[in-house]
C-alpha positions as CSV (number, residue, x, y, z in Angstrom):
1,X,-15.5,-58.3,43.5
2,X,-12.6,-58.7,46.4
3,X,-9.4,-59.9,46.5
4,X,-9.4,-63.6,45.3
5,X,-8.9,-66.2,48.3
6,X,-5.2,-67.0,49.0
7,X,-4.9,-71.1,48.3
8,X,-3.8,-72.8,51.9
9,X,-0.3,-73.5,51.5
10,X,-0.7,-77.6,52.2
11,X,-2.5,-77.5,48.9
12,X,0.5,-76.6,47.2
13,X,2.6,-79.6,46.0
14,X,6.6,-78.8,47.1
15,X,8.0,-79.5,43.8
16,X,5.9,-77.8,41.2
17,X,4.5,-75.5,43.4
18,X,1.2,-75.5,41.8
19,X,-2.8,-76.8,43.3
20,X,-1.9,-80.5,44.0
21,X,-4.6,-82.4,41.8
22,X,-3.7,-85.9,42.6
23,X,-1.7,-85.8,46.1
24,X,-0.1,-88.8,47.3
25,X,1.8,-89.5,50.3
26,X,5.5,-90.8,50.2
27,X,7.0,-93.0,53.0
28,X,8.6,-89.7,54.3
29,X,5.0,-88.4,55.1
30,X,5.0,-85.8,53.2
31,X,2.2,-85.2,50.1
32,X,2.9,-84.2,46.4
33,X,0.7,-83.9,43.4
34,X,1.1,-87.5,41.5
35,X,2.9,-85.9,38.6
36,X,5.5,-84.2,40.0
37,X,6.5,-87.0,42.5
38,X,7.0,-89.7,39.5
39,X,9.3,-87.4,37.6
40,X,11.1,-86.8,40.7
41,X,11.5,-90.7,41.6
42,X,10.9,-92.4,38.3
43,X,12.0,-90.3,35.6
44,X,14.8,-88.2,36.6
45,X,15.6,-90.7,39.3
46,X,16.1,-89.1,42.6
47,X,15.6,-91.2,45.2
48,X,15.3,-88.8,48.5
49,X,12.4,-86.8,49.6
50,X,12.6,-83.5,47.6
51,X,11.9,-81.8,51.5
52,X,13.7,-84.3,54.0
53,X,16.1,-85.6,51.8
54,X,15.6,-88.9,53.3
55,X,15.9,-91.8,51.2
56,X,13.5,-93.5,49.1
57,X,13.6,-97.0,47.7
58,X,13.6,-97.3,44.0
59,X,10.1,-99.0,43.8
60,X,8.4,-96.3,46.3
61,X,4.7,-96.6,46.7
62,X,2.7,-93.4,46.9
63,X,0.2,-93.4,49.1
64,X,-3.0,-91.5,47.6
65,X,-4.1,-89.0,50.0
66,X,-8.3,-89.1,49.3
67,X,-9.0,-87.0,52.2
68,X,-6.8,-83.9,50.8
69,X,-7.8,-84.5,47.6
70,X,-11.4,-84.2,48.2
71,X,-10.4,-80.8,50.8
72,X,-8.5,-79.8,47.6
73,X,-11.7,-80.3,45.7
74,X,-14.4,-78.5,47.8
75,X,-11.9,-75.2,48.2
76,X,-11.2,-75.4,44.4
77,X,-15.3,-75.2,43.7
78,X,-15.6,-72.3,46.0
79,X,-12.7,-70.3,45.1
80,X,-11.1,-71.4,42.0
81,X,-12.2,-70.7,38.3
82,X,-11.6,-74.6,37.6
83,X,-12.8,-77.4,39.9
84,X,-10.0,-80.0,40.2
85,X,-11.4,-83.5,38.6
86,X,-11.2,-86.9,40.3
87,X,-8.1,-88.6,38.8
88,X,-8.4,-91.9,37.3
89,X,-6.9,-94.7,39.7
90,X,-3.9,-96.2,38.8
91,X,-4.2,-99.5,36.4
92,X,-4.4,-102.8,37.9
93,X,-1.9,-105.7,37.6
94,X,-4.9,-108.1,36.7
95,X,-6.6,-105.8,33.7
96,X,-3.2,-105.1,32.6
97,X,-2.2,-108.8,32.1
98,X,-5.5,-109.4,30.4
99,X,-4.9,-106.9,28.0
100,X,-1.2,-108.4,26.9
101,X,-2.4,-111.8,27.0
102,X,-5.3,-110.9,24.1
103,X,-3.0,-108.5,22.1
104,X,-5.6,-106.9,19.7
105,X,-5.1,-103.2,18.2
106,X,-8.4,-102.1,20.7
107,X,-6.2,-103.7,23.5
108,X,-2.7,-102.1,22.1
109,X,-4.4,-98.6,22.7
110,X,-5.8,-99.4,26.0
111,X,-2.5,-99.7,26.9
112,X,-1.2,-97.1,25.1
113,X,-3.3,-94.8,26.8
114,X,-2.3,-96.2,30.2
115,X,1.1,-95.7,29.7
116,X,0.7,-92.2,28.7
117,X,-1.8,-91.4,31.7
118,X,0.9,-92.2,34.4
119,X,4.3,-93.0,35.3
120,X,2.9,-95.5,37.4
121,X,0.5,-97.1,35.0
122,X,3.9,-97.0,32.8
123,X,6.0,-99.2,35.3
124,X,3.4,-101.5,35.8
125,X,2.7,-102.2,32.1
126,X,6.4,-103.2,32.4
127,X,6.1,-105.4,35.6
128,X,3.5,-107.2,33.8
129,X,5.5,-108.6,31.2
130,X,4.9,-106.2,28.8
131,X,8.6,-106.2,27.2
132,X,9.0,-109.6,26.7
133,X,4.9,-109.7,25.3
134,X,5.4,-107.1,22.7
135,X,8.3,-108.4,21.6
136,X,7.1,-111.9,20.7
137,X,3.9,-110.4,19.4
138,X,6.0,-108.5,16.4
139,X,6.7,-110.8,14.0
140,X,3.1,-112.3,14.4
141,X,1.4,-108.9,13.7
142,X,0.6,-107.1,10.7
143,X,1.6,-103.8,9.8
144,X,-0.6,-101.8,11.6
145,X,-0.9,-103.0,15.0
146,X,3.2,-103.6,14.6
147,X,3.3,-100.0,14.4
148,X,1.5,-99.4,17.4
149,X,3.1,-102.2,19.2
150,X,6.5,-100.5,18.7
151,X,5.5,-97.2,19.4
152,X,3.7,-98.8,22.4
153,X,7.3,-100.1,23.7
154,X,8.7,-97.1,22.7
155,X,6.5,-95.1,25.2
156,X,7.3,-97.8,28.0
157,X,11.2,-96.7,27.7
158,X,12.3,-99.8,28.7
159,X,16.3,-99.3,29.3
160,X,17.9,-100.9,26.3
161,X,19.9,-103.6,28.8
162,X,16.5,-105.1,29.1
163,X,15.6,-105.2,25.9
164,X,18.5,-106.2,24.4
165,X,18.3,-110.2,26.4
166,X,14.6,-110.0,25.0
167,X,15.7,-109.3,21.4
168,X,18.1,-111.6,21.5
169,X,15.8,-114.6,22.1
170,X,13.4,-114.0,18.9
171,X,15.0,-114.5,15.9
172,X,12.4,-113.6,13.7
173,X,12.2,-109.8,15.1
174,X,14.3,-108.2,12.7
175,X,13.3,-109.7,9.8
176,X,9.5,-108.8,10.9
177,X,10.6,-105.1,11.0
178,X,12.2,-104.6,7.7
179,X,8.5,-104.0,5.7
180,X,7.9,-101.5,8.8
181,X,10.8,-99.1,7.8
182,X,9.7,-97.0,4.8
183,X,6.1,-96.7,6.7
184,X,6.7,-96.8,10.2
185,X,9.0,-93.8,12.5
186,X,8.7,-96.4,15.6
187,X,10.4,-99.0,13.7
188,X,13.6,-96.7,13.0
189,X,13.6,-95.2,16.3
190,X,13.3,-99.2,17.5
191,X,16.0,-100.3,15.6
């Protein structure tokens, strides 16, 4: 058995430096794996290219980049032990709105399972509405899907400046939460 192929080096996302499975393109035209680029922009809020340094806007679209995916793909079922899947595509605005307008625990972890699939699917759960949606929902619910609606907003980290206008509004939040506290981690965390 020889030497195991050297990966091509445009493969290779700049900031984690691993086989790009999801590559998308930012508006400085240059291609990192999904992941990493969200962290960089979303999460730990840089907003320059990690290799110009040119700015970015705060609401950056990334671009996905199909046709070195599926290079990406073919090279990894030659020469690599793992093929790299297909992601999943980003939620849609109209699915997700459909989902917090019939609030159900089946359509709690749909969302759930969104959010935690992507930084993207994360930040448009929260365009959506989702804040202000959840929030009204509570004192409606029972215990259970309370429990996962908390834990849901919890996994959106929503800054507290925008929930706090939101909490505000609904009186009857607080006093929905109390029977959630001896059961529920998300309700202390929440509070």
């Amino acid at each position: 058995m020889g030497e195991p192929d050297e990966v091509p080096p445009y493969f290779i996302c700049p900031i984690s430096l691993e086989i790009m499975k999801d590559p998308v393109t930012i508006r400085s035209g240059i291609t990192y794996d999904r992941d990493s680029i969200e962290r960089w922009l979303f999460i730990d809020r840089r907003l320059t290219c990690p290799v110009t340094n040119e700015p970015i806007p705060a609401d950056a679209e990334l671009t996905p980049n199909h046709t070195l995916r599926r290079l990406i793909q073919s090279w990894s079922s030659l020469h690599a032990a793992n093929r790299i899947p297909t992601p999943r595509p980003p939620a849609d605005l109209e699915t997700v709105q459909n989902l917090l307008r019939n609030l159900s625990p089946s359509s709690l972890s749909l969302l759930s399972s969104l959010a935690a699939e992507s930084e993207s699917n994360r930040r448009l759960i929260i365009r959506a509405g989702a804040p202000r949606r959840l929030i009204s929902f509570l004192p409606t619910a029972s215990i259970s899907p309370a429990d996962s609606t908390l834990a849901l907003l919890l996994s959106l980290r929503v800054p507290q400046d925008d929930l706090k206008p939101l909490i505000s509004e609904n009186h009857e939040l607080i006093s929905s939460l109390i029977p959630l506290i001896p059961q529920s981690s998300s309700a202390i965390q929440f509070l």
